[in-house]
VOTORLUM-898672 format. One record per residue (C-alpha): residue in three letters; x, z, y negated. Coordinates in steps of 0.1 Angstrom, whole numbers, padded with zeros to 4 digits, always signed. Each point is the difference from the previous one (the first is absolute). Example, Ala and Ser with C-alpha at 12.3 -4.5 7.8 and 13.67 -1.06 7.14 Angstrom:
BEGIN
ALA+0123+0078+0045SER+0014-0007-0034
END
This chain:
BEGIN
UNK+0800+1038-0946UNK-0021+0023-0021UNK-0007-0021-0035UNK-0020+0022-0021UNK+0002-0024-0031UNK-0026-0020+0023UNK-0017+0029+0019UNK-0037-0016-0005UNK+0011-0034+0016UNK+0021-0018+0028UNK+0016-0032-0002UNK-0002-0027+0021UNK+0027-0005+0024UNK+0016-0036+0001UNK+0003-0012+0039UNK+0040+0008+0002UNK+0029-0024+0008UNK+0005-0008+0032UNK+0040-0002-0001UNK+0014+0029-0021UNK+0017-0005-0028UNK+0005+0036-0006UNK+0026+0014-0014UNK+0017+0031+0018UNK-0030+0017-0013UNK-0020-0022-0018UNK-0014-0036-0008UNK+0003-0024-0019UNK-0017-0031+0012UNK+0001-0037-0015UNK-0027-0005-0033UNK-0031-0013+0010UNK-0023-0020-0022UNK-0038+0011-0001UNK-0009-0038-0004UNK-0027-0007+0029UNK+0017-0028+0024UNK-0006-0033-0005UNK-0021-0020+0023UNK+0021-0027+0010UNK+0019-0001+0033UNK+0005-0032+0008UNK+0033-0007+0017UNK+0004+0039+0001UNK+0010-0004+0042UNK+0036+0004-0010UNK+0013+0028-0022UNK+0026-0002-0027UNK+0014+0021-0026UNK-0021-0012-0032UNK-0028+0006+0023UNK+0004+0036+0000UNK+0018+0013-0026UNK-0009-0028-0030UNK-0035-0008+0007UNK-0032+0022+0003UNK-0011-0016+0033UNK+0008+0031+0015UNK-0008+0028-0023UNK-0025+0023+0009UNK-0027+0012-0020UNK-0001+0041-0001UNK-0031+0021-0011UNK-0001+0012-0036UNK+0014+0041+0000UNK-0034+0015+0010UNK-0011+0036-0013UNK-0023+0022+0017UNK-0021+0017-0024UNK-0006+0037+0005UNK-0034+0003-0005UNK-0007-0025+0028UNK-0014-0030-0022UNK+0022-0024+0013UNK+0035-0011-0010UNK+0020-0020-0033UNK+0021-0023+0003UNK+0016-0028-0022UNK-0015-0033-0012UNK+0008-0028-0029UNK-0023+0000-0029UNK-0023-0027-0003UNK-0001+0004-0037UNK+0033+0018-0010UNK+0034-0003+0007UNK+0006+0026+0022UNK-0017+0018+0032UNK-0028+0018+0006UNK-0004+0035+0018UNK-0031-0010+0026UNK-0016+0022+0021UNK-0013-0011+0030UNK-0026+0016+0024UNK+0016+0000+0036UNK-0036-0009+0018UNK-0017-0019-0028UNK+0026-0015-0010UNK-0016+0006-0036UNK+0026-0007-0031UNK+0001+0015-0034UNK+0026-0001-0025UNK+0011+0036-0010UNK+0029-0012-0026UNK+0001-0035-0008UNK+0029-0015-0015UNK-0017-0002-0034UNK+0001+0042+0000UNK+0039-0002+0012UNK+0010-0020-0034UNK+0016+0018-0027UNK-0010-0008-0040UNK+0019-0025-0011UNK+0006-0014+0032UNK-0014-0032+0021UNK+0010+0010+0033UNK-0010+0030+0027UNK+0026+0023+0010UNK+0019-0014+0027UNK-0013+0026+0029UNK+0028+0009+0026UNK-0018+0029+0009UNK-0031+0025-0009UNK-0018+0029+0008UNK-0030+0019-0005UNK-0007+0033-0013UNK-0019+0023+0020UNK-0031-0004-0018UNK+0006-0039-0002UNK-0003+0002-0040UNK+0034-0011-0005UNK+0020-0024+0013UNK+0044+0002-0001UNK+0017-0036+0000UNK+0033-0003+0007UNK+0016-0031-0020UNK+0035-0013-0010UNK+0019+0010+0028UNK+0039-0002+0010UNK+0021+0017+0029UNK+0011+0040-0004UNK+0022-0006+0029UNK-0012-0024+0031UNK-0041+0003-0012UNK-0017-0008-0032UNK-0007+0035-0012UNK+0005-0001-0032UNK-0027-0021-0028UNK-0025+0009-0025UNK-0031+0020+0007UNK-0037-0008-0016UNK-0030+0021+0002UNK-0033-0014+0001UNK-0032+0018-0014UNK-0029-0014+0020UNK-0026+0025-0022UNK+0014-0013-0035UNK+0019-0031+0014UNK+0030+0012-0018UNK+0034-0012+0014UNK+0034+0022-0013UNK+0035-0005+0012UNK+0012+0032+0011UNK+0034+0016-0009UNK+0000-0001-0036UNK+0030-0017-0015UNK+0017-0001+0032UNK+0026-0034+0005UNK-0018-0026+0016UNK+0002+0000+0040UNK+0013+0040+0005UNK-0033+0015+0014UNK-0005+0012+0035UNK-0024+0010+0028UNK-0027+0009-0024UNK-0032+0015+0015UNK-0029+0017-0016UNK-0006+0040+0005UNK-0029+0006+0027UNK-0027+0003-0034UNK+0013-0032-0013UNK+0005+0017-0035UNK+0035-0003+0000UNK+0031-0026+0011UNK+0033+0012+0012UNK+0030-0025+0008UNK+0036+0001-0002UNK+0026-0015-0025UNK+0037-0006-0002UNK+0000+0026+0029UNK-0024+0030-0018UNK-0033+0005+0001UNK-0030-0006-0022UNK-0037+0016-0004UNK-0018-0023-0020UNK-0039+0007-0012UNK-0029-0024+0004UNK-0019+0014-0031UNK+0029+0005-0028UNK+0025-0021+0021UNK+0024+0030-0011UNK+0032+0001+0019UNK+0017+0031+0017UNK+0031+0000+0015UNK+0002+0017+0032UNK+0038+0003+0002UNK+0029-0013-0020UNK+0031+0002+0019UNK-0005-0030+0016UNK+0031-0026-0008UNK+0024-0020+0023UNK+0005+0026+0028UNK-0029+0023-0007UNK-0030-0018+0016UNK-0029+0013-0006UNK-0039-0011+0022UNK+0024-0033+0017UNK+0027-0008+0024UNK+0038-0012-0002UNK+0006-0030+0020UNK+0006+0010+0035UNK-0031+0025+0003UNK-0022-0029-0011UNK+0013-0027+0024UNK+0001+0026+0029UNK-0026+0025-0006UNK-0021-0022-0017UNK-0004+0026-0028UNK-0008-0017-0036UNK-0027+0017-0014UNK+0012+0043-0002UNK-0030+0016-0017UNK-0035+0013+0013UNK-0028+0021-0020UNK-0016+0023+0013UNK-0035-0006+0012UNK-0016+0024-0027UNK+0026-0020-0027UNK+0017+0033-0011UNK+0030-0007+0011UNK+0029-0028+0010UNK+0022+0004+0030UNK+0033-0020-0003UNK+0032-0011+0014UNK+0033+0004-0017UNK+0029-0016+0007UNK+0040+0006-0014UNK+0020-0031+0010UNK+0033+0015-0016UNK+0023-0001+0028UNK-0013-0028+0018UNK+0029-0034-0002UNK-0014-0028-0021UNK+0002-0039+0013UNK+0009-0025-0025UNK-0013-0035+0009UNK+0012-0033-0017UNK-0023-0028-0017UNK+0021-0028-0007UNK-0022-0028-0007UNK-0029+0011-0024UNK+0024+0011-0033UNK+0033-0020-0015UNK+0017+0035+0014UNK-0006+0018+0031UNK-0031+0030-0004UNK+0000+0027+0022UNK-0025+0018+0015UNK+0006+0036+0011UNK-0023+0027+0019UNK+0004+0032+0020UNK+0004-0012+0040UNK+0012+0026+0024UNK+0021-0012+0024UNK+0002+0015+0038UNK+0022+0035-0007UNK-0005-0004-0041UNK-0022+0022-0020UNK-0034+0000-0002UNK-0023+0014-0028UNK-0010+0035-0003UNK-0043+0001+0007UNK-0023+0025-0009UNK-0039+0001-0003UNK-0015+0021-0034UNK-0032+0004-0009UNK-0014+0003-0037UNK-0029+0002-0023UNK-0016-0030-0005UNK-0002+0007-0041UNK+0037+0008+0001UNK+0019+0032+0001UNK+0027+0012+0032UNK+0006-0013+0032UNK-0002+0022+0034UNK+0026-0013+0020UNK-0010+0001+0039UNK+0023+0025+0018UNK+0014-0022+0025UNK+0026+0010+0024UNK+0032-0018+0006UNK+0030-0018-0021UNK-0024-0029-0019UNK+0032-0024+0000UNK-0008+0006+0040UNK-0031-0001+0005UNK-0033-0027-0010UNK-0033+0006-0017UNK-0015-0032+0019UNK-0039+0012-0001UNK-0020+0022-0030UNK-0039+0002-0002UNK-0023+0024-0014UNK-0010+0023+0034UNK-0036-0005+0000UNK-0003+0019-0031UNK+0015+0006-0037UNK+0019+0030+0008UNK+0028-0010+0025UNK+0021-0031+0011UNK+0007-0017+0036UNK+0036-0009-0006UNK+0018-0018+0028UNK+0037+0005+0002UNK+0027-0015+0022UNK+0036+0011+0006UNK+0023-0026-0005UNK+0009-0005+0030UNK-0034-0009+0005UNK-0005+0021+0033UNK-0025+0021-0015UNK-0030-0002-0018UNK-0015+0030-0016UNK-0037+0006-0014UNK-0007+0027-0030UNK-0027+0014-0015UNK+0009+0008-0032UNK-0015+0021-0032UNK+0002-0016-0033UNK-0004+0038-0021UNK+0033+0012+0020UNK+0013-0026+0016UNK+0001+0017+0035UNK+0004-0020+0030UNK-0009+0005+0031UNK+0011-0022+0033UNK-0029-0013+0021UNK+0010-0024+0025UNK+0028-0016+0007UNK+0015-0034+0022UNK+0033+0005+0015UNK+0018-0030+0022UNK+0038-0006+0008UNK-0004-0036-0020UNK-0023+0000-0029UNK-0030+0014-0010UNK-0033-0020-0017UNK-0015+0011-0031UNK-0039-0004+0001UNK-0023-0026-0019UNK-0037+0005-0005UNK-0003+0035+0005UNK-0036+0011-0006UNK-0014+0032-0004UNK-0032+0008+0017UNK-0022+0030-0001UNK-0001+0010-0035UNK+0040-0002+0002UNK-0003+0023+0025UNK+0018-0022+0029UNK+0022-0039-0004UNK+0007-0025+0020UNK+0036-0005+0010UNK+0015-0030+0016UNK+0030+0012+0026UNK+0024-0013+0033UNK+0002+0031+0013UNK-0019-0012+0036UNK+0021-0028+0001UNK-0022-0023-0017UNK-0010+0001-0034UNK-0038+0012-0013UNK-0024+0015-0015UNK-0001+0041-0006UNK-0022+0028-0016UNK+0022+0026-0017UNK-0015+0033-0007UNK+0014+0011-0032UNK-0006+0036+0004UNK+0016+0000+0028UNK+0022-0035+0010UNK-0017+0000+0031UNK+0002-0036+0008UNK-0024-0022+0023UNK-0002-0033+0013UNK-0027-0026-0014UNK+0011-0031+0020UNK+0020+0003+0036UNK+0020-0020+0018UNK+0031-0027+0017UNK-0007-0021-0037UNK+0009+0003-0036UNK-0023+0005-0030UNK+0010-0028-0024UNK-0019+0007-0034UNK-0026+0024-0011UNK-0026-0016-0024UNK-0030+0019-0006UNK-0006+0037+0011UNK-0044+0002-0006UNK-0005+0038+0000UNK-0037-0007+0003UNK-0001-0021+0027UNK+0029+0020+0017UNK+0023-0029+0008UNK+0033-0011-0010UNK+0005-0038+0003UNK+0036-0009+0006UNK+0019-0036+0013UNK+0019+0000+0037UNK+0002-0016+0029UNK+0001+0018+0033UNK+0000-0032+0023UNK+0026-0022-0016UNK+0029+0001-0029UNK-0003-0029-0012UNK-0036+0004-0014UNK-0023+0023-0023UNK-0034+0006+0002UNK-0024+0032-0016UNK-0007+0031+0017UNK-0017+0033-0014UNK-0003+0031+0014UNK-0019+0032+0001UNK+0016+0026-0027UNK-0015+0025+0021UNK+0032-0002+0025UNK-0026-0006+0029UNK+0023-0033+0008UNK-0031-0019-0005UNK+0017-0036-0010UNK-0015-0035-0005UNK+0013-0036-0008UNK-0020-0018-0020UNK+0021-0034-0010UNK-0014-0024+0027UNK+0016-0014+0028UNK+0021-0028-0021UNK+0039-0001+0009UNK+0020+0005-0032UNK+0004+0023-0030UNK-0024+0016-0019UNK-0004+0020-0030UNK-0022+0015-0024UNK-0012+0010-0031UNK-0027+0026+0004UNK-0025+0015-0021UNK+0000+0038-0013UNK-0029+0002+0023UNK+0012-0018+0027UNK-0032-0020+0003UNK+0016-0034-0010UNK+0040-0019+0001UNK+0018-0024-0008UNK+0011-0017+0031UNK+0031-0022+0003UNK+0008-0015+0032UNK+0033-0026+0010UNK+0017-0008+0028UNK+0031-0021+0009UNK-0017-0032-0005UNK-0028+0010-0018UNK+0002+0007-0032UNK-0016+0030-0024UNK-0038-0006-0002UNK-0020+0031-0022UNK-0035+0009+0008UNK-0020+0032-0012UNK-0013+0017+0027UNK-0021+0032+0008UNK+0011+0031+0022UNK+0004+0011+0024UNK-0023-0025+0013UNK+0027-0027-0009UNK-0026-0026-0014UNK+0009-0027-0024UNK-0017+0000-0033UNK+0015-0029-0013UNK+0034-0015-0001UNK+0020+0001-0032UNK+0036-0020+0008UNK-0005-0026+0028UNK+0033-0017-0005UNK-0019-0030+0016UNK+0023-0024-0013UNK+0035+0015+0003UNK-0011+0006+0036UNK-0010-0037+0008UNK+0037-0008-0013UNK+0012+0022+0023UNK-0018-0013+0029UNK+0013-0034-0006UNK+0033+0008+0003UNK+0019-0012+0030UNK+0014+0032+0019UNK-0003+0016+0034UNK-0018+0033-0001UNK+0019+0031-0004UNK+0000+0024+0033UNK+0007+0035-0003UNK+0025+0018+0029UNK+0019+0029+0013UNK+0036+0000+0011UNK+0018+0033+0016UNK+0030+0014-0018UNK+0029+0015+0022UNK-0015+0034+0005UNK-0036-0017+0009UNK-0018+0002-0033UNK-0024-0028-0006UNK+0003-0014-0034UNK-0023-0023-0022UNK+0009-0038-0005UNK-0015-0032-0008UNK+0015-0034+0003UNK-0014-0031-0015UNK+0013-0034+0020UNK+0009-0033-0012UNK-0029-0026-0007UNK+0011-0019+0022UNK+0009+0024+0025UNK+0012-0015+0036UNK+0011+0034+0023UNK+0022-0022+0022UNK+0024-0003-0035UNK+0014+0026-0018UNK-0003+0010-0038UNK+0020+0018-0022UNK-0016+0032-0010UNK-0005+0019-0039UNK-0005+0038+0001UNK-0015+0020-0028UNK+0008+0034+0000UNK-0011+0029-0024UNK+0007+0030+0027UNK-0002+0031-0023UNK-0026+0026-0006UNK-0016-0016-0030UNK-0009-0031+0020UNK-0020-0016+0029UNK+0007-0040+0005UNK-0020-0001+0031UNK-0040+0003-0008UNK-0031-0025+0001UNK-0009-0001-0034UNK+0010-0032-0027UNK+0032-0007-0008UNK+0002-0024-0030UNK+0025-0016-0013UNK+0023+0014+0026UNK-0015-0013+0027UNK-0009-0032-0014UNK+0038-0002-0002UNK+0009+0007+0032UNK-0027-0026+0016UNK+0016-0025-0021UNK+0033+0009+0016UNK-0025-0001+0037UNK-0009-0036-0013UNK+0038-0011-0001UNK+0010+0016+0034UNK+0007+0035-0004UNK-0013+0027+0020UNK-0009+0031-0024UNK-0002+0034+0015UNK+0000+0036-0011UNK+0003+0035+0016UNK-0008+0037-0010UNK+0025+0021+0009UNK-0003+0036+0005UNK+0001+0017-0035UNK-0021-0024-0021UNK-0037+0009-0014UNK-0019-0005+0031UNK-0030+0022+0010UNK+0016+0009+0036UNK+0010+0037-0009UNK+0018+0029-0014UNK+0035-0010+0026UNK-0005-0038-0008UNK+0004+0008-0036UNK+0030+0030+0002UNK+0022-0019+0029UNK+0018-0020-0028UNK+0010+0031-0018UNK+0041+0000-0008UNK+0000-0034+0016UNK-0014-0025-0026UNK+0019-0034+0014UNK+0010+0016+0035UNK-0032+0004+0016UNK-0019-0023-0018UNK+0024-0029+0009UNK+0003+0006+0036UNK-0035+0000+0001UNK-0001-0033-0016UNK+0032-0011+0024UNK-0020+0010+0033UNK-0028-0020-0014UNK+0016-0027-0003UNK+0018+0001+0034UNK-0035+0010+0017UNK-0017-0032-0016UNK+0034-0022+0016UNK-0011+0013+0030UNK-0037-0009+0000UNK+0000-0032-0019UNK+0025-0030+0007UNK-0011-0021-0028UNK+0023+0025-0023UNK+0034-0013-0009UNK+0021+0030+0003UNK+0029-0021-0020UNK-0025-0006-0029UNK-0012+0037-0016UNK-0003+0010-0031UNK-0018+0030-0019UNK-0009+0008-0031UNK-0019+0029-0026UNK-0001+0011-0034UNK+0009+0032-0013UNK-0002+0023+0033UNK-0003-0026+0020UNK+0031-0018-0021UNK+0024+0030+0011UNK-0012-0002+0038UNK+0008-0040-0003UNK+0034+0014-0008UNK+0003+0024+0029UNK-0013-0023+0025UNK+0026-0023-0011UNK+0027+0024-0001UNK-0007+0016+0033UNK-0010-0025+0023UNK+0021-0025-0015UNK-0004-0021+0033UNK-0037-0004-0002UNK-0008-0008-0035UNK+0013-0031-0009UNK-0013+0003-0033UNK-0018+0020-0025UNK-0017+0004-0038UNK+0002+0031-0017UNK-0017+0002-0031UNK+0004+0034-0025UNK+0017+0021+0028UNK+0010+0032+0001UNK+0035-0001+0016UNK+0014+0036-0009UNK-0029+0022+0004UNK+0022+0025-0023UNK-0013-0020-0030UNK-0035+0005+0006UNK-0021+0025-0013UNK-0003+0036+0010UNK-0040+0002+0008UNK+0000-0031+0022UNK+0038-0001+0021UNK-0001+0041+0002UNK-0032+0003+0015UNK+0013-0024+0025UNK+0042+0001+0000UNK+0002+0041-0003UNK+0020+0020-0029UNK+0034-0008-0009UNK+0027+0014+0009UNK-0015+0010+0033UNK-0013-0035+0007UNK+0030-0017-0013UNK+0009-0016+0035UNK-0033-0011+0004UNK+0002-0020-0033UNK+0030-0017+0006UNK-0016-0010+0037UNK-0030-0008-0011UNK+0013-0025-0030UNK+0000-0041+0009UNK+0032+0000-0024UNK+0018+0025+0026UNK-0002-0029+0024UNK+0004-0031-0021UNK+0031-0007+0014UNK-0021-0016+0033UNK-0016-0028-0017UNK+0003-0031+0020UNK-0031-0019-0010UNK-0013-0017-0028UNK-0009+0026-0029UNK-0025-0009-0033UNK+0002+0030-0022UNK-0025+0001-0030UNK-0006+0032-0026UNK-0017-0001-0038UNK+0023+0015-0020UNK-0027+0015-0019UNK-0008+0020+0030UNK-0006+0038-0013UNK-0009+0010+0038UNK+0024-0015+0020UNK+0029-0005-0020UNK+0024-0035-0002UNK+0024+0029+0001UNK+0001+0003+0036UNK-0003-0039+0009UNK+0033-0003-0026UNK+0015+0027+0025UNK-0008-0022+0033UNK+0016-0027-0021UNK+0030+0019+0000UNK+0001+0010+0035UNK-0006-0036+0010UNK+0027-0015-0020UNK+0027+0030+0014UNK-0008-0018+0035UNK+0000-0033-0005UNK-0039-0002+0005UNK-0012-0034-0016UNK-0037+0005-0008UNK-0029-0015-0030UNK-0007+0022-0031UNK-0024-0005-0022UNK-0010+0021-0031UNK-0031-0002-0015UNK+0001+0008-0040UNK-0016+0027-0010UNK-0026-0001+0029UNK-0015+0033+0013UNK-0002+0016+0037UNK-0029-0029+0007UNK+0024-0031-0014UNK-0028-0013-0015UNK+0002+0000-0038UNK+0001-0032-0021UNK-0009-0037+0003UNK+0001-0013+0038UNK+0021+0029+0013UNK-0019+0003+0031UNK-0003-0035+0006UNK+0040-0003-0002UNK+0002+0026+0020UNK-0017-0009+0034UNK+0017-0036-0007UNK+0032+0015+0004UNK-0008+0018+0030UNK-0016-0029+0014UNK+0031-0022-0002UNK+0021+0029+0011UNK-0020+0005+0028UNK+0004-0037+0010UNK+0035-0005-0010UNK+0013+0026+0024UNK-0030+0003+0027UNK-0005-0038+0007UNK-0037+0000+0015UNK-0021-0019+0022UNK-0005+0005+0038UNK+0033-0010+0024
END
């Protein structure tokens, strides 16, 4: 995703989870404490739930956000004050290893006050004069956008809060022109120019109110576009380019909070449904000292169409603005001139499914040429796109997939990217020659696992984090491409030595055939005490959409701590990628799920299952069970629905029964239109076929849930009850998509899936 707000830095990516807990497009994982683990394992060996969820025994220690500096003198990152209260700003040099304190925690206090701004996030001017802290934050819609912006002064060591008079938390996205002279940011959905000598404020536009948005999002195109932050200046700071939206039209949901006032509140935001409206989006462009906005000539209905991608085009006179239909089937490239507002077509991907937009686009030769990332040979990679022309021409080749582009290093003439030709389950660092020569190297070491990285603007240094299934994330700073540690920054020493003393049997990684011979991805973690003359009931998890991959060596957390506690007490614990899901094995992996969301996925999962009854006797065909959250939640429900005779029980947890209710960005790219795909809908929902439950059914939703609304678990409810279905319901109060909000949720949680599991999957061998 192209962040200009932070375009002289990169962030440090956390090792993910190694069960998703995505939501259909998103996730929203279990709150993590940043305490460093305690030492103590003693009589760690067997696993229990205070063990993981209510202790820190476990947590894992994660590397401060780390910033590449520009100029190539190192990188920032966060530290507590030894003599204020508050943190640091500490740059560190990469080799050396030499500290010094850029802002200290003394400089980040306002008069009057004797504590440091609270930093959740910063950034740098271009000059590094002036520092932005973001402070005071609260959630827009799913993200904490919104807070209070300060502005640091390192020549005069002045600190001002930004926006004026402006209410306290209503700021957004702010980010300092290329001279770093001058502030913009958006407010209560218009935006602001503010100046860093008079701090004099000028409006940019004013029609922004509750359907007039105005440099942000409405709901849906944040959680599925992952677009927050809709403004960019220009590199010469003339101008701002900007999205607006007009969410008149689009349905509002009304959600209920019944436990935090004497009378029920209620909250209520724009959320197109599958079929519903969605808001009108166009892309203007305007002087940066105020004055009219040059709307970009755009073909095609805007209530039909998305503005998913906008960046300056290697220059200050024209945009590259990414548009999608809504279908989804086509993605279309422009270059666009801010004086008229002409637009002209340049490439285009077309497929019968969906189409990807494209992340980290780079332009190269004096904005000449970009790089492209597109599936067009099958696979997907790396491209050079001439933008004279849209000739197009391969950088990377081949039978593999191109996971993530980090760093493109002009002067060097490689781009470094993550994949994994070998093996999907795994990630390791490539780079290859920009030239197009197919000249390609691999420079993470031979270690089994994932890896990623943090590189430098220079790509002379990283951040390296590496994990695997039982090993947990370990941090070191290394040099490249030669791959050499420097030193190590997270060793995780202790949460791994708990680890190690826990009793389990090591998890082994497979490959089953579905019916048509497909080979699909699985692990399976035995019983302790494993005997293969006996047999063992076994626990799926199941994710199984596009937005997911369960299968992978790389640290799971608490998750899998969980299910080697449920190993320890005589459970078998498996899981399978089916065809569909967000697995590097190419372009027809991904699409051969489209219009069959809980069809295709599910059989996959069904031949699995049969395939491993074939190969291993020490599975108790008469003890199954399954379970997944969100994605995974509504493929528990179809796998019990549909193969009611092999699934004797399952756990679906903020499911998506009626994929109707869902939003438009996420089920239409994958379910088709409406009416056309109507059929497909009603075939494709778990509540279609709810009527074929036989086995033992735990259904669990927040009915705080703005993604995946209690709405359509209420439904399933209904259906259930119409056929004499007896099942477990739970409703978690006000809890989000993640069910993890307020005192010992999580903790309850697992419990009651624990006792679920053993009430109606009695375990142990036989």
């Amino acid at each position: 995703m192209s962040d200009t707000s932070f375009r002289t830095l990169r962030l440090v990516a956390g090792a993910a989870a190694f069960m998703a807990l995505s939501a259909c497009s998103s996730f929203d994982s279990e709150q993590a404490s940043d305490d460093t683990a305690q030492t103590d394992v003693v009589g760690s060996h067997q696993l229990t739930h205070e063990k993981i969820f209510a202790s820190d025994t476990f947590n894992v220690e994660r590397p401060a956000p780390t910033r590449w500096l520009e100029d190539g003198s190192g990188y920032t990152t966060l530290e507590k004050s030894d003599s204020a209260d508050g943190r640091d700003i500490v740059r560190y040099h990469p080799e050396t290893n030499e500290r010094t304190v850029l802002v200290s925690a003394e400089q980040l206090t306002p008069k009057g006050k004797d504590k440091a701004l609270d930093i959740a996030d910063y950034v740098w001017s271009d000059d590094g004069n002036k520092v932005l802290i973001f402070t005071n934050t609260k959630r827009s819609w799913r993200t904490h956008t919104l807070g209070d912006y300060w502005v640091l002064n390192r020549d005069n060591n002045e600190l001002r809060k930004l926006g004026g008079s402006a209410p306290e938390s209503t700021l957004q996205f702010a980010k300092f022109n290329p001279q770093g002279t001058k502030v913009a940011y958006v407010m209560q959905n218009n935006i602001y120019v503010q100046d860093l000598h008079s701090f004099r404020i000028t409006a940019l536009t004013n029609d922004g109110n509750d359907t007039i948005v105005n440099g942000t999002f409405d709901w849906v195109n944040e959680e599925e576009f992952f677009l927050r932050d809709g403004f960019r200046w220009s590199p010469d700071g003339q101008h701002i380019a900007y999205w607006q939206l007009d969410t008149e039209g689009t349905p509002v949901f009304t959600m209920i909070n019944n436990t935090d006032e004497l009378y029920p509140t209620l909250k209520e935001f724009p959320y197109p449904k599958v079929g519903e409206t969605n808001a009108a989006m166009r892309i203007g462009v305007m002087p940066a000292s105020g004055g009219t906005t040059q709307w970009m000539d755009i073909p095609g209905d805007p209530r039909q169409h998305y503005l998913v991608r906008m960046q300056w085009a290697g220059n200050s006179e024209q945009l590259l603005i990414q548009q999608l239909t809504r279908k989804q089937h086509i993605n279309r490239a422009f270059i666009t001139d801010i004086d008229s507002g002409d637009a002209q077509e340049l490439l285009r991907e077309s497929t019968d499914s969906w189409a990807e937009y494209v992340d980290d686009i780079h332009f190269l030769n004096d904005g000449q040429e970009f790089t492209w990332l597109s599936e067009r040979s099958g696979y997907r990679h790396i491209y050079r796109v001439y933008r004279d022309s849209g000739r197009i021409s391969a950088i990377t080749r081949g039978n593999w997939d191109v996971v993530d582009v980090l760093r493109v290093n002009e002067a060097d003439g490689w781009v470094y990217f993550i994949a994994s030709p070998e093996t999907p389950l795994e990630r390791y660092l490539f780079r290859a020659s920009l030239d197009g020569s197919g000249r390609l190297e691999r420079l993470t070491p031979d270690m089994d696992g994932t890896h990623s990285y943090s590189i430098s603007q220079d790509a002379k240094y990283a951040e390296h984090t590496f994990s695997a299934v039982n090993q947990v994330p370990v941090t070191k700073m290394i040099s490249l491409p030669d791959h050499k540690v420097i030193r190590t920054v997270v060793d995780n020493n202790d949460v791994q030595k708990a680890v190690e003393n826990v009793e389990k049997q090591p998890v082994e990684f497979f490959r089953v055939e579905a019916r048509d011979g497909l080979e699909l991805d699985g692990y399976i973690m035995k019983p302790t005490d494993f005997d293969p003359s006996k047999e063992y009931p076994i626990l799926f998890y199941v994710y199984g959409e596009p937005w997911g991959q369960t299968v992978a060596n790389k640290w799971g957390g608490s998750l899998y701590l969980w299910h080697t506690m449920l190993t320890q007490q005589g459970y078998i614990v498996a899981s399978i990628d089916n065809r569909g899901t967000k697995s590097p094995r190419g372009f027809d992996w991904r699409r051969s799920i489209y219009k069959n969301l809980g069809v295709v996925t599910v059989r996959d999962q069904y031949d699995a299952l049969q395939q491993m009854l074939e190969r291993w006797d020490f599975i108790d065909e008469s003890r199954v069970g399954i379970w997944g959250h969100s994605g995974g939640g509504s493929q528990t429900l179809n796998a019990l629905f549909r193969y009611p005779d092999a699934y004797d029980m399952g756990m679906a947890l903020a499911p998506v029964p009626d994929l109707t209710l869902y939003d438009t960005i996420y089920q239409e790219r994958y379910s088709g239109l409406l009416p056309e795909s109507a059929e497909r809908y009603k075939e494709t929902s778990a509540i279609t076929h709810a009527e074929n439950l036989e086995g033992d059914l735990l259904l669990v939703h927040g009915t705080g849930d703005d993604n995946v609304h209690f709405q359509g678990s209420e439904r399933l409810v209904n259906e259930l009850i119409k056929h004499g279905k007896q099942f477990e319901f739970f409703a978690y109060p006000n809890r989000s998509h993640g069910i993890y909000e307020g005192e010992g949720t999580t903790l309850h949680l697992r419990t009651m899936m624990t006792e679920f599991v053993k009430e109606n999957l009695p375990a142990g061998g036989r």
